[in-house]
C-alpha positions as CSV (number, residue, x, y, z in Angstrom):
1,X,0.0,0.0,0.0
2,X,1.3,3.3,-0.7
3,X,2.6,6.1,1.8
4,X,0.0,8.5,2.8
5,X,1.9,11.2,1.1
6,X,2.0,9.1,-2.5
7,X,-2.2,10.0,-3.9
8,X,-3.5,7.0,-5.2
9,X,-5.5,6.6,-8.6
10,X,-8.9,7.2,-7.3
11,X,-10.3,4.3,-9.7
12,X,-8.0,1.1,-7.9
13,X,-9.6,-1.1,-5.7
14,X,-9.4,-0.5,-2.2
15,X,-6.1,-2.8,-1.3
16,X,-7.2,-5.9,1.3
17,X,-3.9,-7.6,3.1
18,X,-5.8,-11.3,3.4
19,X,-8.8,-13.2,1.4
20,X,-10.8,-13.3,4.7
21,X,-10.3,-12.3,8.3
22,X,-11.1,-14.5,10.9
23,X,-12.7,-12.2,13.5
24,X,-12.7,-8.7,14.0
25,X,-9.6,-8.1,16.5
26,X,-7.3,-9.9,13.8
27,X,-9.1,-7.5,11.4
28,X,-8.7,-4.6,13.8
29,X,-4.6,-5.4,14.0
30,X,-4.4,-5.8,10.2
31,X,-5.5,-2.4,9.3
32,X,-3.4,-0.9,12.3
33,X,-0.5,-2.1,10.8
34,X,-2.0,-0.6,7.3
35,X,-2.0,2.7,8.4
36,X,0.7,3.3,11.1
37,X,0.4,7.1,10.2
38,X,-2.8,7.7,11.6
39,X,-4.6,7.3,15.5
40,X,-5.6,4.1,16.9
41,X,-8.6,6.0,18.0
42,X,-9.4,7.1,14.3
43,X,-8.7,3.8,13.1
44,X,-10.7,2.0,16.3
45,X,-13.6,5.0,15.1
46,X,-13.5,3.7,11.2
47,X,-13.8,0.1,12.4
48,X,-17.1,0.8,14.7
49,X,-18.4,3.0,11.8
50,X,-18.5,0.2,9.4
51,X,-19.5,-2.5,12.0
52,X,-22.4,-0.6,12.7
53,X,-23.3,0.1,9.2
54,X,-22.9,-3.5,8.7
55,X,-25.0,-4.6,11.6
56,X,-28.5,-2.8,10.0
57,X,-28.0,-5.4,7.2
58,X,-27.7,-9.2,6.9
59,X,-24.7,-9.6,4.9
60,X,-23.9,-13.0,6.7
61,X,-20.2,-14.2,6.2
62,X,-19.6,-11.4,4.3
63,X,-19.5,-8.8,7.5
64,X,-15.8,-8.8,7.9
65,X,-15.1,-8.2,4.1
66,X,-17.2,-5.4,3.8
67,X,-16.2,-3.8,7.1
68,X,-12.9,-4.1,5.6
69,X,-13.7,-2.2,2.5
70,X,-15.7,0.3,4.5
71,X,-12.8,1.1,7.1
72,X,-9.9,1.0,4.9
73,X,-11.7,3.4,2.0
74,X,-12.5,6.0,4.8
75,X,-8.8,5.8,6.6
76,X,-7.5,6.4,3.0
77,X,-9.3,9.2,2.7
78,X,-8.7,10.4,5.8
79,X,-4.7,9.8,5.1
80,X,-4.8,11.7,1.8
81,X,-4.1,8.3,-0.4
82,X,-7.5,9.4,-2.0
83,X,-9.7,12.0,-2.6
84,X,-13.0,12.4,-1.2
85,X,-14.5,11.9,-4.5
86,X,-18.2,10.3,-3.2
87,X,-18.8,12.8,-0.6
88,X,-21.7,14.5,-1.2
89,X,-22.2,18.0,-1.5
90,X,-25.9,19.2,-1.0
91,X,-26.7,22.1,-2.7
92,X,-30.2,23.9,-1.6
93,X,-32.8,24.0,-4.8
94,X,-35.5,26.5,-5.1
95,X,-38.9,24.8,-5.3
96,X,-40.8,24.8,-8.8
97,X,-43.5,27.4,-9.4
């Protein structure tokens, strides 16, 4: 994975380190090690973020690969390996007359 000082194409996958993960504190370590720039609070914040998302939907096995996806796109984002491309920015519309 590149530096957090080298941008990455904003069209690459999001890197993974393993196929699968086999729980969530192995998961946790892995992308600790991913991002050695940035908090353990910011990265424990990401983490929760995505567990939660996850935990409104039954995505079965799949939890702890899309968690991963989830955490490591945000933590990139937040490191400045990508832009914020998908953030939204709402703009106020006048109503129709």
């Amino acid at each position: 994975m590149p530096s957090s000082s080298a941008a990455r194409n904003d069209y690459e996958p999001v890197p993974r380190c393993c196929q699968r993960h086999r729980d969530w504190a192995t998961l946790a370590q892995h992308v600790c090690d991913s991002f050695p720039d940035l908090s353990v609070a910011e990265i424990t914040r990401e983490l929760r973020v995505a567990r939660e998302a996850l935990e409104m939907c039954d995505v079965g096995d799949d939890a702890l690969v899309i968690a991963e996806l989830i955490a490591r796109h945000r933590l990139m984002v937040a490191s400045g390996q990508v832009s914020a491309v998908a953030i939204l920015d709402p703009q106020t519309h006048s109503p129709r007359t």
